[in-house]
C-alpha positions as CSV (number, residue, x, y, z in Angstrom):
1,X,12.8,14.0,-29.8
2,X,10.1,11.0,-28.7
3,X,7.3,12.4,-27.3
4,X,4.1,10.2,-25.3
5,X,2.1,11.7,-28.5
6,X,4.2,10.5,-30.6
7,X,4.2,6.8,-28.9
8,X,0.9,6.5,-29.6
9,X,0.7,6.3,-33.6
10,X,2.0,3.3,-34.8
11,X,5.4,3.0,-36.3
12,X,5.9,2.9,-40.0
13,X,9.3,2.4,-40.4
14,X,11.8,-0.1,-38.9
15,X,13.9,3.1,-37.8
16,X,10.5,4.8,-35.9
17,X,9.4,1.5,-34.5
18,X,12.9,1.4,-32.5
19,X,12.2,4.6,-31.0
20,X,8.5,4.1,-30.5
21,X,9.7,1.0,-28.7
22,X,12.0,1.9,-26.1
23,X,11.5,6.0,-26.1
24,X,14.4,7.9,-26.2
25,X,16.8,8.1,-23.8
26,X,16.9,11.9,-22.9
27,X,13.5,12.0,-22.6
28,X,12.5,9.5,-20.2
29,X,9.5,10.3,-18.0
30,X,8.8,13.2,-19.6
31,X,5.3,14.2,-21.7
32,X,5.6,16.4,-24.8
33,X,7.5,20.3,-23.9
34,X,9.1,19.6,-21.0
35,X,11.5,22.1,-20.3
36,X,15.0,21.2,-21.0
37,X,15.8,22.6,-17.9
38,X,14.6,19.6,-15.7
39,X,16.3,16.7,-17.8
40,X,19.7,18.7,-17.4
41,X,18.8,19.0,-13.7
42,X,18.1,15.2,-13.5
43,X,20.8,13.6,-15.4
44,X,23.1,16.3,-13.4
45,X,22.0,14.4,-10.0
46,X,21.0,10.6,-11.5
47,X,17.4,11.1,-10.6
48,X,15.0,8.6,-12.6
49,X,13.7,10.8,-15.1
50,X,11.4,7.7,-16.9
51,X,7.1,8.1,-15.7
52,X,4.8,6.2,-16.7
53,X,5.9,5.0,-20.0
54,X,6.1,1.3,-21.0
55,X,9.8,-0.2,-20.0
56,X,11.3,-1.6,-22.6
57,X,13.2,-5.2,-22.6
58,X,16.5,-3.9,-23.4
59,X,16.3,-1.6,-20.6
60,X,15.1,-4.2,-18.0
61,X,18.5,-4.8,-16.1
62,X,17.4,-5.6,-12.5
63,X,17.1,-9.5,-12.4
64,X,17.7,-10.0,-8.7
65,X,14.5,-12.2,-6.5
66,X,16.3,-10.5,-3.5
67,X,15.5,-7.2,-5.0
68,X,11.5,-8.2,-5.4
69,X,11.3,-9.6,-1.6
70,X,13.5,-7.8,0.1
71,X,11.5,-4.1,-1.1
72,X,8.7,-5.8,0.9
73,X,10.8,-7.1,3.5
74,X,11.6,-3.5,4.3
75,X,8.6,-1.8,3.8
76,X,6.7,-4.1,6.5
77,X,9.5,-4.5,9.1
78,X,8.7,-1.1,10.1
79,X,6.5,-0.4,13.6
80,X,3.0,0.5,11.8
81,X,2.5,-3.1,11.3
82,X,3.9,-3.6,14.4
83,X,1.0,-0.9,15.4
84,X,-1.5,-2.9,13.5
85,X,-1.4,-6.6,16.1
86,X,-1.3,-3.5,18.8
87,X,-4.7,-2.3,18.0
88,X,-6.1,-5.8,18.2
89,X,-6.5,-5.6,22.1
90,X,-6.8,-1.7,22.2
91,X,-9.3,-1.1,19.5
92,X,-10.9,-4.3,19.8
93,X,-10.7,-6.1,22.7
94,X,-9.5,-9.7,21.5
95,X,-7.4,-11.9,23.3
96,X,-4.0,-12.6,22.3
97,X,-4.5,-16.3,21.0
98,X,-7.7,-14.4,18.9
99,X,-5.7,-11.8,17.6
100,X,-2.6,-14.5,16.5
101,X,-5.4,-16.1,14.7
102,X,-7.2,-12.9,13.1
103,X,-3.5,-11.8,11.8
104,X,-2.3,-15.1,10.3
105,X,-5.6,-15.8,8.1
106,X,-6.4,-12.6,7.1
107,X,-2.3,-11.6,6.0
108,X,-2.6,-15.2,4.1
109,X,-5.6,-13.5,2.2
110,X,-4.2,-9.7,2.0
111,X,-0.9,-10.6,0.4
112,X,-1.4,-12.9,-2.6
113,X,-2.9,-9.7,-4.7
114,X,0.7,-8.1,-4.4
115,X,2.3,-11.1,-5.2
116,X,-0.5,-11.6,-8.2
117,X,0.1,-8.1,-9.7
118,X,4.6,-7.8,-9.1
119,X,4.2,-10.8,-12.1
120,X,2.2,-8.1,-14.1
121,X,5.2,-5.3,-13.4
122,X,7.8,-8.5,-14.9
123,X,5.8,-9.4,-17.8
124,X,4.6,-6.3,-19.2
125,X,7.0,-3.2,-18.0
126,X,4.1,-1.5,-17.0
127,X,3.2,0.7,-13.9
128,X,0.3,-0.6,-12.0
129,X,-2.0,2.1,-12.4
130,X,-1.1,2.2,-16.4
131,X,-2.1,-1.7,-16.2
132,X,-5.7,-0.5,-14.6
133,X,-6.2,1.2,-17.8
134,X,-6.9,-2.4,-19.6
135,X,-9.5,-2.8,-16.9
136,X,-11.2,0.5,-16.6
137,X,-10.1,1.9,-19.5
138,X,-9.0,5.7,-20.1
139,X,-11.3,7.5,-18.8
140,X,-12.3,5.2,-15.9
141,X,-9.1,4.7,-14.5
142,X,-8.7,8.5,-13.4
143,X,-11.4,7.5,-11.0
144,X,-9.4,4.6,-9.8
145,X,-6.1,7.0,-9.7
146,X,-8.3,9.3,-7.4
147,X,-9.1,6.9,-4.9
148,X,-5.3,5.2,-5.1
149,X,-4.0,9.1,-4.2
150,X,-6.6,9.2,-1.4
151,X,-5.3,5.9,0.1
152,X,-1.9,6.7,-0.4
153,X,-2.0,9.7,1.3
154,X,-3.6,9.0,3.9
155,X,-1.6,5.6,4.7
156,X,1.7,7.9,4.5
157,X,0.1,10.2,7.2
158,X,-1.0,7.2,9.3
159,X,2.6,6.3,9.2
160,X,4.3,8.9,9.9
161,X,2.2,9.5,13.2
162,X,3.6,6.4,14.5
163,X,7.5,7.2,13.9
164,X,5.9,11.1,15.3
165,X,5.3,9.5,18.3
166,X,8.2,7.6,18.7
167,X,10.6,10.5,18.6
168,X,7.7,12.0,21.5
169,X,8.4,9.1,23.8
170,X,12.2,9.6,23.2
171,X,12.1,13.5,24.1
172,X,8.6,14.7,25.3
173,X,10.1,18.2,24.0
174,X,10.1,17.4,20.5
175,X,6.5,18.0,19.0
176,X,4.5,15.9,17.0
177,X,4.5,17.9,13.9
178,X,8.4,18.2,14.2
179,X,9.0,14.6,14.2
180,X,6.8,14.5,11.3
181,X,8.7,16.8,9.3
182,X,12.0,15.2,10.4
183,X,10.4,11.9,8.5
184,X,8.7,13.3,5.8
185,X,12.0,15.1,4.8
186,X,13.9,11.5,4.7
187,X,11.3,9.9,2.9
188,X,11.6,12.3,0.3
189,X,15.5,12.4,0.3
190,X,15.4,8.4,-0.7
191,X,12.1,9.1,-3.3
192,X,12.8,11.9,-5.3
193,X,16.0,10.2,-6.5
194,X,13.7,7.3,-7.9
195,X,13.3,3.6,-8.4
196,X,17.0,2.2,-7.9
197,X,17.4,4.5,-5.2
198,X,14.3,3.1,-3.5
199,X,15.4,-0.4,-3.9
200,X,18.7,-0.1,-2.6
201,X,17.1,1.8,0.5
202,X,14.6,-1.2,1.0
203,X,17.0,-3.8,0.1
204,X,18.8,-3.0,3.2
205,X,16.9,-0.9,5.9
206,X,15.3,-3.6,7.3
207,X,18.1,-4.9,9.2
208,X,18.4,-2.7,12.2
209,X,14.8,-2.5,12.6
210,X,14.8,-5.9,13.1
211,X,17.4,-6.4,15.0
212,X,15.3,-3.4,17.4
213,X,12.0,-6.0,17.0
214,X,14.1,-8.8,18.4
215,X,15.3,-6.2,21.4
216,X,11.7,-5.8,22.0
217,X,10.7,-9.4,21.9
218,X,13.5,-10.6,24.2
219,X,12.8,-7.6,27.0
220,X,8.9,-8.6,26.8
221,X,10.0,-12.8,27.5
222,X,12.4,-11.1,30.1
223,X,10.1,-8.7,31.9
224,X,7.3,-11.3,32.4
225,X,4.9,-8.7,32.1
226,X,3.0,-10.1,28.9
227,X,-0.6,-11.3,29.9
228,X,-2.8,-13.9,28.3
229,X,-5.7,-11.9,27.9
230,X,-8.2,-14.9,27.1
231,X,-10.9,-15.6,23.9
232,X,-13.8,-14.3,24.1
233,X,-16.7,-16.2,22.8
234,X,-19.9,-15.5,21.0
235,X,-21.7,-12.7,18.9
236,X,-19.8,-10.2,20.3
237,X,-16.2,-12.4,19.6
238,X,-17.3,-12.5,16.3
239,X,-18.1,-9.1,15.3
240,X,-14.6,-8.0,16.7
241,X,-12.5,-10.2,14.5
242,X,-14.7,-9.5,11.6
243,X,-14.0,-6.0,12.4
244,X,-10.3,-6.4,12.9
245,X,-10.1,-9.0,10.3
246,X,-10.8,-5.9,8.1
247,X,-8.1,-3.6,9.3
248,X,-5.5,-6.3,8.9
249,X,-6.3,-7.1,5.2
250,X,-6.6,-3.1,4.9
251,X,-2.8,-2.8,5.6
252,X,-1.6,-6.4,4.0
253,X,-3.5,-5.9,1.0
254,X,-2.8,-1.9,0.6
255,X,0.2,-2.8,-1.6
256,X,-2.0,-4.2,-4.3
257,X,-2.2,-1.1,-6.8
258,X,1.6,-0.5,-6.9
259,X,2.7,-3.8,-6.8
260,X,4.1,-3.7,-10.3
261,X,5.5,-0.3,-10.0
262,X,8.5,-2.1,-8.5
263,X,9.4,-4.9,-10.8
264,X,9.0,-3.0,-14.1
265,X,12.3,-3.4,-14.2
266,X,13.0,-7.0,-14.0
267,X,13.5,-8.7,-17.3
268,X,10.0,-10.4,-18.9
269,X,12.0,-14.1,-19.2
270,X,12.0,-14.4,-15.2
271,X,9.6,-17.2,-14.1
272,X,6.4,-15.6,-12.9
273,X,6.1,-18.5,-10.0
274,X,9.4,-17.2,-8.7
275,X,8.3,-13.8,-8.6
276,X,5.6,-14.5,-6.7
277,X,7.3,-16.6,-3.8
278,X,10.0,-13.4,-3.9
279,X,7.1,-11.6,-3.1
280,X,5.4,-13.7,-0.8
281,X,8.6,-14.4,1.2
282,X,9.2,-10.8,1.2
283,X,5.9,-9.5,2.5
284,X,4.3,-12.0,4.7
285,X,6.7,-13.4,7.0
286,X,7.5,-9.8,8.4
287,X,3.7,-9.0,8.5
288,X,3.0,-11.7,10.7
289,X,6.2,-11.2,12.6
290,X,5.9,-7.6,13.4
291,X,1.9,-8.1,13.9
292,X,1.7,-10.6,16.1
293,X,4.6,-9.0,18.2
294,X,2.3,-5.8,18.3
295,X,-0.2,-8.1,19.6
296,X,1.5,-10.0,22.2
297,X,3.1,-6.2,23.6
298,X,-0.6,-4.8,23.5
299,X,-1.7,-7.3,26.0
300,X,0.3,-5.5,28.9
301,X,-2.1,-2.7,28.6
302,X,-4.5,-5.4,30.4
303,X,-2.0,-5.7,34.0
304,X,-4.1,-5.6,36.8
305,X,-2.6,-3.2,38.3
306,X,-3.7,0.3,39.6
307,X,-0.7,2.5,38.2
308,X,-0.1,0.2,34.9
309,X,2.4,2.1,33.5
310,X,2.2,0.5,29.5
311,X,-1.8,1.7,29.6
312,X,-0.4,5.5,30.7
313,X,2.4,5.4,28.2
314,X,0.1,4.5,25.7
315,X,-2.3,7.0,26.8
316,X,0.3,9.8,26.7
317,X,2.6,9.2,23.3
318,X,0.0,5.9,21.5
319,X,2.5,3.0,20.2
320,X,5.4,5.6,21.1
321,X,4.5,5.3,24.5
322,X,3.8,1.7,24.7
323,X,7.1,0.7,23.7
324,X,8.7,3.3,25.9
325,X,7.2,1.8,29.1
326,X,8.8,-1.6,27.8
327,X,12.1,-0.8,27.4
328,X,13.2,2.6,29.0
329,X,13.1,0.8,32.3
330,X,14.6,-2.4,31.2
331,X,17.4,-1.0,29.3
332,X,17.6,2.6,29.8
333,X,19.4,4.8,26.9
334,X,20.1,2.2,24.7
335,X,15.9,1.8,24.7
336,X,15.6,5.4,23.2
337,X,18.5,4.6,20.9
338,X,15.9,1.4,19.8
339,X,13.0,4.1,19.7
340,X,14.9,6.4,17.3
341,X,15.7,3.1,15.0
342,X,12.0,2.4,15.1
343,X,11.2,5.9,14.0
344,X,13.7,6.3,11.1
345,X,11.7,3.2,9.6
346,X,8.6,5.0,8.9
347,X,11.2,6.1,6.1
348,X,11.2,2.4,4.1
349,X,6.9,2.2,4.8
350,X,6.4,5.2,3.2
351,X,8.9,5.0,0.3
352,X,6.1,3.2,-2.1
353,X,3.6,5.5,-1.0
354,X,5.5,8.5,-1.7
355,X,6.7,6.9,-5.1
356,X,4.3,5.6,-6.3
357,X,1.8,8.9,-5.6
358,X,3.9,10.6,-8.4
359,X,3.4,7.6,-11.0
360,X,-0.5,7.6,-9.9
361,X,-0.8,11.3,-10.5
362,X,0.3,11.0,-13.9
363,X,-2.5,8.7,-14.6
364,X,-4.3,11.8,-14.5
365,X,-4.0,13.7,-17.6
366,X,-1.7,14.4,-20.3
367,X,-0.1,18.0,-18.4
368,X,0.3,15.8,-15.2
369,X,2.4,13.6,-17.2
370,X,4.8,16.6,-18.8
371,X,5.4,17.3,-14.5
372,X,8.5,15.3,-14.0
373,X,8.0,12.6,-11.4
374,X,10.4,13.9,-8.5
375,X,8.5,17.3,-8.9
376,X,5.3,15.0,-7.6
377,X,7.2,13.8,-5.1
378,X,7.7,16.9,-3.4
379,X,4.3,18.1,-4.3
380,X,3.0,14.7,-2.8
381,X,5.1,14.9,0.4
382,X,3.3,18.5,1.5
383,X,0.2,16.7,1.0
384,X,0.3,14.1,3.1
385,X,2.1,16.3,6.0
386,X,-0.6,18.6,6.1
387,X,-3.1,15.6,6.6
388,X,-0.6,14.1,9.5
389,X,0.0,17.4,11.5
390,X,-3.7,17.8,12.6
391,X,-4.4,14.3,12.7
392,X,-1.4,13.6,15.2
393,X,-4.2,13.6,18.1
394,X,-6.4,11.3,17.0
395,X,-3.9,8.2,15.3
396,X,-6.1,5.3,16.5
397,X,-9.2,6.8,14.3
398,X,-7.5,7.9,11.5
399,X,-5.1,4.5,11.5
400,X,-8.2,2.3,11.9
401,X,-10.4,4.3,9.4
402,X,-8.1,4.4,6.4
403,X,-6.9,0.6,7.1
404,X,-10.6,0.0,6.6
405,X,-11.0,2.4,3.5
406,X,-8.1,0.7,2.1
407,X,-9.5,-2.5,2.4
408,X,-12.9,-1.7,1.4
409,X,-11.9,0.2,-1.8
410,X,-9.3,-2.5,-2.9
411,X,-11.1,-5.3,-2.4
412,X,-13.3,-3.6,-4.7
413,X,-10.9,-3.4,-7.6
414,X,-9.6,-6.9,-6.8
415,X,-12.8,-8.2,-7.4
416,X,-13.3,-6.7,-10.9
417,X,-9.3,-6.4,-12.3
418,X,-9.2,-10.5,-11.2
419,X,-12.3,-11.2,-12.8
420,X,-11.1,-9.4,-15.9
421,X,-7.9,-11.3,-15.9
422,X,-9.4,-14.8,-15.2
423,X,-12.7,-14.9,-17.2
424,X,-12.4,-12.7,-20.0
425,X,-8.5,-12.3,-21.0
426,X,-7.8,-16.0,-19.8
427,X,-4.5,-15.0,-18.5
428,X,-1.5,-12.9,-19.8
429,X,-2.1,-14.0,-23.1
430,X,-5.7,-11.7,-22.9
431,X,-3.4,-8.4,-23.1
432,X,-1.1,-6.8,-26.1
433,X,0.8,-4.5,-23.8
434,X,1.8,-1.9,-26.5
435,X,-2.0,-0.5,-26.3
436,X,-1.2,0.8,-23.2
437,X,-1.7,4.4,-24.3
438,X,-3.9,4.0,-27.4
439,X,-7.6,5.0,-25.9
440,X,-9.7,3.7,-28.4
441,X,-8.1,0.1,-28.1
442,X,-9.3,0.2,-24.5
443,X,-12.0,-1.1,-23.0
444,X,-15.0,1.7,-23.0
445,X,-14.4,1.0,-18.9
446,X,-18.2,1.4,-18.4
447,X,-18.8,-2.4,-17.2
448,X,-15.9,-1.9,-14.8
449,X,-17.3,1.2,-12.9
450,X,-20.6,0.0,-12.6
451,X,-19.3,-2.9,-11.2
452,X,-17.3,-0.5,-8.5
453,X,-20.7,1.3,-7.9
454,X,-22.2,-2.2,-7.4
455,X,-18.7,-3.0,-5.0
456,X,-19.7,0.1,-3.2
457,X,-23.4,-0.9,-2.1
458,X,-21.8,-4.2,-1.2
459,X,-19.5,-2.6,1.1
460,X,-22.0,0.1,2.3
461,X,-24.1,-3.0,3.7
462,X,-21.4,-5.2,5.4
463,X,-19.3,-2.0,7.0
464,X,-19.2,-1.4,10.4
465,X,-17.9,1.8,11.1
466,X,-18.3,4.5,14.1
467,X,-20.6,6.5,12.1
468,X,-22.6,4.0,10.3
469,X,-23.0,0.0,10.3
470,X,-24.2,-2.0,7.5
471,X,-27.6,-3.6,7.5
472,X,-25.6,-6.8,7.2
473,X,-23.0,-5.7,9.1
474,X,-25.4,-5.6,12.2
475,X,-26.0,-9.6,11.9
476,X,-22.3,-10.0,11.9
477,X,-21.7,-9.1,15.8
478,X,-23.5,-7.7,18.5
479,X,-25.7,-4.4,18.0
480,X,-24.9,-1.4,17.5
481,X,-21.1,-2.0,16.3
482,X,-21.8,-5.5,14.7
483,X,-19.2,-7.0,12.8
484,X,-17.4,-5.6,9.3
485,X,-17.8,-7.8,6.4
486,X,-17.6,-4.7,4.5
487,X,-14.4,-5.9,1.8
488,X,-15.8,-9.1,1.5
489,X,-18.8,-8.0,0.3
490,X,-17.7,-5.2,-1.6
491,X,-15.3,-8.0,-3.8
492,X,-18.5,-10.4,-3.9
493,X,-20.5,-8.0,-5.6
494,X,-18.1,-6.0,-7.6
495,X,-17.0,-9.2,-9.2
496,X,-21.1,-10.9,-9.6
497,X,-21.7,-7.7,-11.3
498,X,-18.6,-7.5,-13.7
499,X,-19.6,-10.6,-14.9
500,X,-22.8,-9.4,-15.7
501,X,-21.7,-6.3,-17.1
502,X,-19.0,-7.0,-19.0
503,X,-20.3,-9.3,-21.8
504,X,-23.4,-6.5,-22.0
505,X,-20.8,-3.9,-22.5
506,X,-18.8,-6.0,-25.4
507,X,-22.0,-6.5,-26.8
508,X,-23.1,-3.1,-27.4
509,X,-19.6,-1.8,-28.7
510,X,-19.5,-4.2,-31.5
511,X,-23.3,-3.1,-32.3
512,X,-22.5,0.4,-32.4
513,X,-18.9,0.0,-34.1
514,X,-19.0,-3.0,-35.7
515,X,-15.2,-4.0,-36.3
């Protein structure tokens, strides 16, 4: 039996190079002693049994573009992005033409690094986290793991809040952590089973939320109650689309280190410009649709009136409540049979979160690769619904502070994996993909993570955050908030500094081990 120790020496016969090559089948996402016990368990149910190993061409059977854009198209028709144009009048206080603006610009920017990196999942068969490897090398890319579990997790429990307090707004009885565990449990029902499982889901999911977004859109025209809450102007305008600029390329851009986790599968001959307009058709047009929906619903909150019953809802149950006020009065039960809808699709956000946490955790070592992935799942899912329970309370915070943490750490990596690609490797050419799990053909990963410690003083300076704002960050807006240029800095520097560092580290390897 092929084990991942055995992958790593190099074949020496034509016989071992086939096996080497495409790993056998029985063994498929499993390290070296799995029990026996756990393949029988997963063939017995068709669960993906394959982790983080290379997939090999003759195994690459999912050509379809509608299966690259429409996993997108599910996973952002779904009412946290919808929760993300709402927060642009709650959290920030822009108008609604501001806030249309904010979330067109700044998705056009978030997106094209998960279009950028599905090509990488097409061309090389390779996880994205296993990719970061010939960025940051072994060792290096634990770290980078570590902070991809930390934003995964914590995105998963932002979510599931929202569809929490949806199911509130439907039936004040039902408690926050119930409705948690009622979604948590569905999102692991679609992941454990694995990838094609996951794209079937997403490939069609989206359709009834939609059709609920449209509801929503047409009893908003109808009720006349959205307000044209106008720009503002000045230091203070600036500083709050800076600052919301940086939660919406948190969420657009928070795809960016699983992107290729979902086209691993796709055969390597597909053109890599198709990909990425299947991606980019997939991702951005229901960003901006759900967004600036969120937006144009959160400007009710502004009705100058003295019982305003969209600011009380959203007081009482957050976005739940919101949308509650909208259409419980307008269309009565069929509006909590829309709410329920909007709920269940916290399911097809959290999907890659929940997936892709198992592939990431594998990064870490070689006994959290002999764990079969659906065993992460599970593992995975009790994380992230021990973060959501007590942070049911306080969504607005948590949603805005991990959108931001997402954006700042990303950006981050963007800066120096893109740098990497572009400079030094010149393209896909730059990479032999079978070295994926041969250490010592890595980069040492030194120049790459002290250009993320560089990244981080760059965002430290340009963040604006409740608990601390930037030195730069403060010339950015109006004192003491200021504005957050925290990501862009963060990718300035990170990617200044791998330039710097990189040829120094290449430098010093050949002096100490001369090929």
């Amino acid at each position: 039996m092929t084990t991942l120790h055995d992958c790593k020496k190099p074949a020496s016969h034509p016989d071992e190079e086939i096996i080497v090559g495409t790993i056998a089948d029985d063994n498929l996402g499993n390290g070296p002693e799995t029990p026996g016990r756990w393949q029988i368990f997963a063939k017995r149910f068709q669960i993906e049994e394959r982790g983080i190993e290379r997939v090999p061409e003759d195994q690459r059977s999912e050509s379809s573009y509608w299966s690259i854009g429409s996993m997108w198209l599910a996973a952002n028709m779904v009412v946290p992005s919808f929760t993300i144009g709402v927060l642009g009048q709650a959290l920030f206080s822009l108008g609604f033409i501001d806030s249309i603006l904010v979330i067109l610009f700044f998705n056009l920017l978030s997106v094209m690094t998960v279009c950028f990196f599905s090509i990488f999942g097409v061309a090389f068969g390779l996880r994205q986290m296993v990719l970061s490897r010939f960025w940051f090398g072994w060792w290096g890319v634990k770290l980078i793991a570590l902070f991809n579990l930390l934003a995964c997790f914590g995105w998963a429990a932002a979510n599931i809040i929202v569809g929490a307090q949806l199911l509130h707004a439907v039936n004040p009885r039902v408690p926050g952590w119930a409705g948690i565990l009622v979604i948590a449990s569905a999102t692991l029902l679609v992941t454990f089973f694995g990838y094609r499982i996951v794209h079937v889901y997403e490939k069609w999911s989206w359709i009834p939320t939609f059709i609920v977004f449209l509801v929503v859109l047409a009893v908003l025209v109808r009720s006349g109650d959205f307000v044209q809450v106008p720009m503002g102007h000045g230091h203070a305008e600036m500083g709050a689309v800076l600052s919301f600029g940086s939660t919406v390329f948190g969420f657009g851009t928070g795809y960016t280190t699983f992107a290729a986790d979902y086209t691993v599968y796709q055969p390597s001959q597909l053109p890599r410009t198709r990909v990425f307009l299947a991606t980019w058709l997939g991702i951005l047009p229901t960003l901006l649709f759900t967004e600036m929906l969120g937006a144009a619903l959160g400007t009710t909150v502004r009705l100058n009136a003295e019982n305003n019953s969209y600011q009380q809802g959203y007081d009482d149950s957050g976005v739940g409540g919101l949308l509650g006020a909208l259409l419980f009065p307008h269309v009565g039960g069929f509006g909590k049979f829309c709410m329920v809808i909007l709920a269940l699709s916290i399911v097809a956000n959290n999907c890659p979160n929940v997936y892709s946490v198992s592939l990431t955790l594998m990064v870490l070592g070689r006994w959290t690769e002999r764990v079969p992935r659906y065993v992460w799942t599970v593992i995975a899912t009790v994380v992230y619904v021990a973060i959501a329970i007590p942070g049911y309370s306080e969504f607005e915070a948590v949603l805005h502070n991990f959108m931001t943490f997402i954006g700042y750490w990303l950006a981050i990596y963007e800066g120096i994996v893109l740098t990497d690609h572009f400079v030094f490797r010149r393209g896909f050419s730059g990479y032999v993909p079978e070295e994926y799990n041969q250490s010592d053909k890595l980069p040492r990963g030194i120049a790459a993570l002290l250009a993320f410690l560089c990244g981080v003083v760059g965002m430290v300076t340009g963040m604006s955050q409740s608990w601390y704002v930037g030195p730069i960050a403060k010339y950015a807006g109006v004192a003491p908030t200021g504005g957050d240029v925290g990501f862009e800095l963060g990718f300035a520097f990170s990617a200044v500094a791998y330039c710097i560092l990189r040829p120094l580290e290449r430098w010093v390897v050949q002096k100490v081990r001369p090929d």
